[in-house]
N, C-alpha and C positions, 0 to 999 in steps of 0.2 A: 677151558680156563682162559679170561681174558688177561692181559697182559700190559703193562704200562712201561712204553719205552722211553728210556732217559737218554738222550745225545748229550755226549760231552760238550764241554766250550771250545778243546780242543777237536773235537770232531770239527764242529761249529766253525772254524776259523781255517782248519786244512780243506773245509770243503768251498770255502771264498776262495783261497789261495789258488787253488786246484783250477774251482773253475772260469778263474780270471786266467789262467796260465793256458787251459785249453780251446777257450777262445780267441785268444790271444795269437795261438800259436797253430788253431784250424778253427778257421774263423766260421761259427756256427754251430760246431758241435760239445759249447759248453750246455746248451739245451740240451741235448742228448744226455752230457754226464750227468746233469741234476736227473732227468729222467733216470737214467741208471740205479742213483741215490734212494730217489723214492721209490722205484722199484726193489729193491733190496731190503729197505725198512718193511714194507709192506709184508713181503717173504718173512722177513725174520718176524712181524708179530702174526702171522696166520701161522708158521711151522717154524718155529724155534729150535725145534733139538733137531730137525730136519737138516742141519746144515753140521758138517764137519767138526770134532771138537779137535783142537788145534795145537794148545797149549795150554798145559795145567786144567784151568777149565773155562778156556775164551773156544770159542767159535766161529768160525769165517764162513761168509759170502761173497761171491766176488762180481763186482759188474757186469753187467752182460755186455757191453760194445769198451770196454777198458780194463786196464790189467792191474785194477785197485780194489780192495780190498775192506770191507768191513769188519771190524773184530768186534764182539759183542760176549757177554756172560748172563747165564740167568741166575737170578738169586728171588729165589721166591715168585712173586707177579710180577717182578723190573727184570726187564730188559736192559742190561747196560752197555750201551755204545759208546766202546770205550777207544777206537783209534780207528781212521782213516788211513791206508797202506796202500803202497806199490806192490805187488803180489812179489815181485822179487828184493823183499826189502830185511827180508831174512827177520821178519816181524817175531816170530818165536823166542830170540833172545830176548826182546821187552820184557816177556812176562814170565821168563825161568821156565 
């Protein structure tokens, strides 16, 4: 089954934040975080259910060289990326 992924606006904009903040602050390795990002998305539309269900019915990935976190639901053929997280950000209460 193919799959059509939706990024929040809120993804959208923690992921500017982020990686202005990680460059900012080790200068070079906000390349790597976007790499991270699009590696992650990639993961989640080739094995979807392949990743952890988390809460309710969100499921996480977590970056490979950072301790953040994608949270996403499937609902049908969407993909829904729906938050950008600190893996210790105790993300589970967002969504009951």
């Amino acid at each position: 089954m193919k799959y059509h992924i939706i990024v929040s606006d809120d993804v959208h904009s923690q992921l500017e934040l982020l990686m202005e903040w990680v460059e900012m602050n080790r200068p070079g390795r906000g390349a790597v975080f976007l790499r991270d990002y699009k590696t992650a998305l990639k993961s989640i539309r080739k094995f979807p259910y392949a990743h952890p269900l988390k809460a309710t019915d969100y499921r996480v990935i977590q970056f490979e060289h950072f301790e953040y976190l994608l949270v996403y639901r499937i609902i049908s053929k969407d993909i829904i990326v729906a938050r950008l997280v600190h893996s210790r950000s105790g993300f589970e209460r967002m969504f009951g």
